[in-house]
ROGULUM-725847 format. One record per atom (N, C-alpha, C): x negated, y negated, z negated. Coordinates in steps of 0.1 Angstrom, whole numbers, plus 5000, padded with zeros to 4 digits. Layout:
// residues N
XYZ/...
// end
This chain:
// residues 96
515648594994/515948654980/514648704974/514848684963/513148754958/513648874955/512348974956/511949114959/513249204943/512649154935/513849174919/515549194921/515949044929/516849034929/517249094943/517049124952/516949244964/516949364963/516449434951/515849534948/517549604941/517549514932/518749524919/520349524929/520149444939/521649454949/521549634958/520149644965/520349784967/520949854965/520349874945/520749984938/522149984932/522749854940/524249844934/525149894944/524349864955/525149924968/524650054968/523650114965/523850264961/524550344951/525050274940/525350294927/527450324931/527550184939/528750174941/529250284953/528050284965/529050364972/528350524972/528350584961/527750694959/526750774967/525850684969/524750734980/522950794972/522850834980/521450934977/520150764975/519250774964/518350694966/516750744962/515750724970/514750804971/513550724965/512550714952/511350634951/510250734954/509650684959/507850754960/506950724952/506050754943/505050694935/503750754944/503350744952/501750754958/500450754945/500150874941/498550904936/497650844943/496950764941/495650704943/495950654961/496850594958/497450514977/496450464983/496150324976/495350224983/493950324983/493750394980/492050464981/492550554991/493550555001/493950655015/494150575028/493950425025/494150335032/492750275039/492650285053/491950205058/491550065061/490650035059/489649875060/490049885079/490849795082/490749715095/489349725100/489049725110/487649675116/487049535114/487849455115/487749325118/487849235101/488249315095/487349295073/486149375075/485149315067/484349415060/484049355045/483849445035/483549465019/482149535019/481449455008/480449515005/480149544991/480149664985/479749654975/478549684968/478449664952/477149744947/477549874939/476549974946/476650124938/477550104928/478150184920/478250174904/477350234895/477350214882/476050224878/475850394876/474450424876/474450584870/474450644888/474650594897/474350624910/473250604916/472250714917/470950644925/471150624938/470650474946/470250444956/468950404957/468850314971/468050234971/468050084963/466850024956/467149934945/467749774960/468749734958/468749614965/469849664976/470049784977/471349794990/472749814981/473149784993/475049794989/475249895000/477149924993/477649975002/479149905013/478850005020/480149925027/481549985028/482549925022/484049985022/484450035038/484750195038/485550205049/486950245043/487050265032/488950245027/488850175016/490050115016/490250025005/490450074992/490149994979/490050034963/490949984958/491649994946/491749904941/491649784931/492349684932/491649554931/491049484939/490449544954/490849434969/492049354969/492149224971/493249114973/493949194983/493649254993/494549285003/494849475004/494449534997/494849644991/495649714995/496849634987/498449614992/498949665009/498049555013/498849525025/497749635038/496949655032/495949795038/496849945040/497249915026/498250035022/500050025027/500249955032/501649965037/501449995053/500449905057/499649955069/499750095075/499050165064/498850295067/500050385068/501050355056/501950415055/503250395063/503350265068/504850245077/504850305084/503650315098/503950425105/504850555107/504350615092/504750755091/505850755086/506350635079/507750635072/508750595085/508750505098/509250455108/509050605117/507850695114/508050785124/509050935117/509950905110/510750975104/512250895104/511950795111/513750725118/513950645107/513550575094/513950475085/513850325093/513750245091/513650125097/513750015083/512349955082/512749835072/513449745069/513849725059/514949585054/514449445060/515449385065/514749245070/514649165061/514749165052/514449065041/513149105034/513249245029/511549275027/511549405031/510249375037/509449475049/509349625042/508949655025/508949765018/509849835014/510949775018/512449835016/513249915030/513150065030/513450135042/515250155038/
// end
C-alpha cells in the first residue's frame, strides 16, 4: 500500500473504534541523528566562519538535505520508541 493510503486507513480504524492517536513533530530531528561510521560527508565551512583557507569539515550528525537524513533519523529514534513496547507496522516501518 502506499504510505497515504496506509496512513488514511489508520486513522479510520482509529476514528471508528474510538481510540487514542498520537503525532510527534521533532524540532530540528535529523540534526540529533548520527552519521554511521561506515558514511562519511564532508563539507565546506559556511560562509562568515573563519577557518583554515582549503579545509572542510566532517559531518558527525546528519543535516538536513543529506539524501539519507531520513533514514539516519529513524535510526536514532526506533530504538527509543521500541524501548517503550510499540512495535512497527509491517507494511511501513514508521508506523508504531
Amino acid at each position: 500500500m502506499a504510505n497515504g493510503v496506509l496512513l488514511r486507513v489508520f486513522l479510520v480504524i482509529v476514528a471508528t473504534q474510538n481510540l487514542e492517536c498520537l503525532q510527534i513533530d521533532f524540532k530540528l530531528a535529523f540534526l540529533n541523528s548520527k552519521i554511521p561510521d561506515d558514511y562519511v560527508y564532508y563539507v565546506k565551512p559556511p560562509l562568515g566562519i573563519q577557518g583554515k583557507e582549503g579545509y572542510v569539515w566532517q559531518l558527525k550528525k546528519a543535516l538536513y538535505g543529506l539524501r539519507r537524513a531520513p533514514l539516519y533519523w529513524h535510526s536514532t529514534i526506533a530504538p527509543l520508541i521500541k524501548s517503550f513496547g510499540f512495535t512497527p507496522f509491517g507494511a511501513d516501518t514508521c508506523l508504531y
